[in-house]
DRENDO-1510 file (C-alpha; in Angstrom, 1 decimal, always signed):
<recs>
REC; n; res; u; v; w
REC; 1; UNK; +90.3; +115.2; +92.0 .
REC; 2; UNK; +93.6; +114.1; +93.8 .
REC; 3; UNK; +92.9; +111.2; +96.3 .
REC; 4; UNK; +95.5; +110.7; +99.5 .
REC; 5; UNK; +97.2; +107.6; +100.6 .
REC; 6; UNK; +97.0; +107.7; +104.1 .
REC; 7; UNK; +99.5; +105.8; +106.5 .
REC; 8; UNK; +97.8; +105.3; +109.9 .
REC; 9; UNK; +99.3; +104.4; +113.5 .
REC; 10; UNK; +99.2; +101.2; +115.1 .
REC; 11; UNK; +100.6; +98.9; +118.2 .
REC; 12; UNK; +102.6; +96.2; +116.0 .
REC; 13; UNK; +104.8; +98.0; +113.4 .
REC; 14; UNK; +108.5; +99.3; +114.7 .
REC; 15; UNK; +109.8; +102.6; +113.5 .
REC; 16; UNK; +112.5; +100.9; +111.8 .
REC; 17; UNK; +109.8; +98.6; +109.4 .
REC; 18; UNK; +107.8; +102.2; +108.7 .
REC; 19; UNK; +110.7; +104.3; +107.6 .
REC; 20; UNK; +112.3; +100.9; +105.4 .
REC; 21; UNK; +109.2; +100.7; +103.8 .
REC; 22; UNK; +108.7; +104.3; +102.5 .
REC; 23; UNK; +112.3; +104.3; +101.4 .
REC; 24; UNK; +111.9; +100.9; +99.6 .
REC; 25; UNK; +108.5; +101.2; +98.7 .
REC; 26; UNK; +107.6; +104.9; +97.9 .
REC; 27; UNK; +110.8; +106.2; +97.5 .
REC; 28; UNK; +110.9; +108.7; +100.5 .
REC; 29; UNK; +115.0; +110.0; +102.0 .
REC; 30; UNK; +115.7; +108.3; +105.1 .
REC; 31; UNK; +115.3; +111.7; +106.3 .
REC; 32; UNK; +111.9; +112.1; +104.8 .
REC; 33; UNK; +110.2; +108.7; +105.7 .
REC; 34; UNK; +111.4; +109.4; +109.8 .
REC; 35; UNK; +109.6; +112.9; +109.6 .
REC; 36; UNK; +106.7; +110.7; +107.9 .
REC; 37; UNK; +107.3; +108.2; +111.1 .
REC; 38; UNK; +107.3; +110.5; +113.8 .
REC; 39; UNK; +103.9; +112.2; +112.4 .
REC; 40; UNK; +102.1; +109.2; +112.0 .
REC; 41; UNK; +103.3; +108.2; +116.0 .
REC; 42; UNK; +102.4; +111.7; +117.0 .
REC; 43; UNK; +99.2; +113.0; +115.1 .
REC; 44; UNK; +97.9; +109.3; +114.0 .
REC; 45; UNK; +98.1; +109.6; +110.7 .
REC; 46; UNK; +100.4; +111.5; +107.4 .
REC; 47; UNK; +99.8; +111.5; +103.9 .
REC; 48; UNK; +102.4; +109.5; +102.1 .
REC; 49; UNK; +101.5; +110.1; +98.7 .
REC; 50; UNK; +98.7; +112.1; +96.4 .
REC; 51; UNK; +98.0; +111.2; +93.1 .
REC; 52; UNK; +94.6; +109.4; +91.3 .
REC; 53; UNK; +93.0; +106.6; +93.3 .
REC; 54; UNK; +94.3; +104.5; +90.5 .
REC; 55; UNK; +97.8; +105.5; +90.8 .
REC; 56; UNK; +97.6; +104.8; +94.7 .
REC; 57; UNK; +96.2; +101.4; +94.6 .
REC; 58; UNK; +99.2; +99.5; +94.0 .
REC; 59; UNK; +101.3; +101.5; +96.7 .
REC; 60; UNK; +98.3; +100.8; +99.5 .
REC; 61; UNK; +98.2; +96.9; +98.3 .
REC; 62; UNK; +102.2; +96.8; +98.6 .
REC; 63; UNK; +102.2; +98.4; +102.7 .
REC; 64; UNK; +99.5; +96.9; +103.6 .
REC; 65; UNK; +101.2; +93.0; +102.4 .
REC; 66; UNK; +104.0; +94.5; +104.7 .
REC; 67; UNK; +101.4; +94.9; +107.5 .
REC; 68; UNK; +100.9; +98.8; +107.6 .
REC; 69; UNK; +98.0; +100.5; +107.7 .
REC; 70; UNK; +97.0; +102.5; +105.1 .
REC; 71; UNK; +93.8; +103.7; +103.3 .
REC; 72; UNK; +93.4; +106.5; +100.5 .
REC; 73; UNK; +91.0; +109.0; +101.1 .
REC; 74; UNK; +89.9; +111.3; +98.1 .
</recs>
């Protein structure tokens, strides 16, 4: 079963700091990881990557050392 990583809205993290870390961290297009941005502000939440719970562990530990918010839901 394919698990979700899960980037969540909060009050402390800038637009600019989301969208640089899904470029530098999961690879997204600038284009792609503003879209991501405006979702999470808008709905609360986007999924930022699928894959095994395994697979997503190191991406979750690496935004949340950058202070996002993130879980992975399976």
């Amino acid at each position: 079963p394919e698990s979700r990583l899960v980037l969540w809205n909060d009050d402390h993290n800038s637009f600019e700091w989301v969208i640089y870390c899904l470029v530098k961290l999961l690879g997204f297009s600038a284009e792609k990881a503003e879209n991501a941005a405006w979702t999470v502000h808008l709905q609360g939440k986007e999924v930022v990557k699928t894959g095994s719970k395994d697979s997503l562990e190191p991406y979750k530990k690496l935004l949340e050392e950058r202070g996002l918010t993130v879980s992975i839901e399976e």
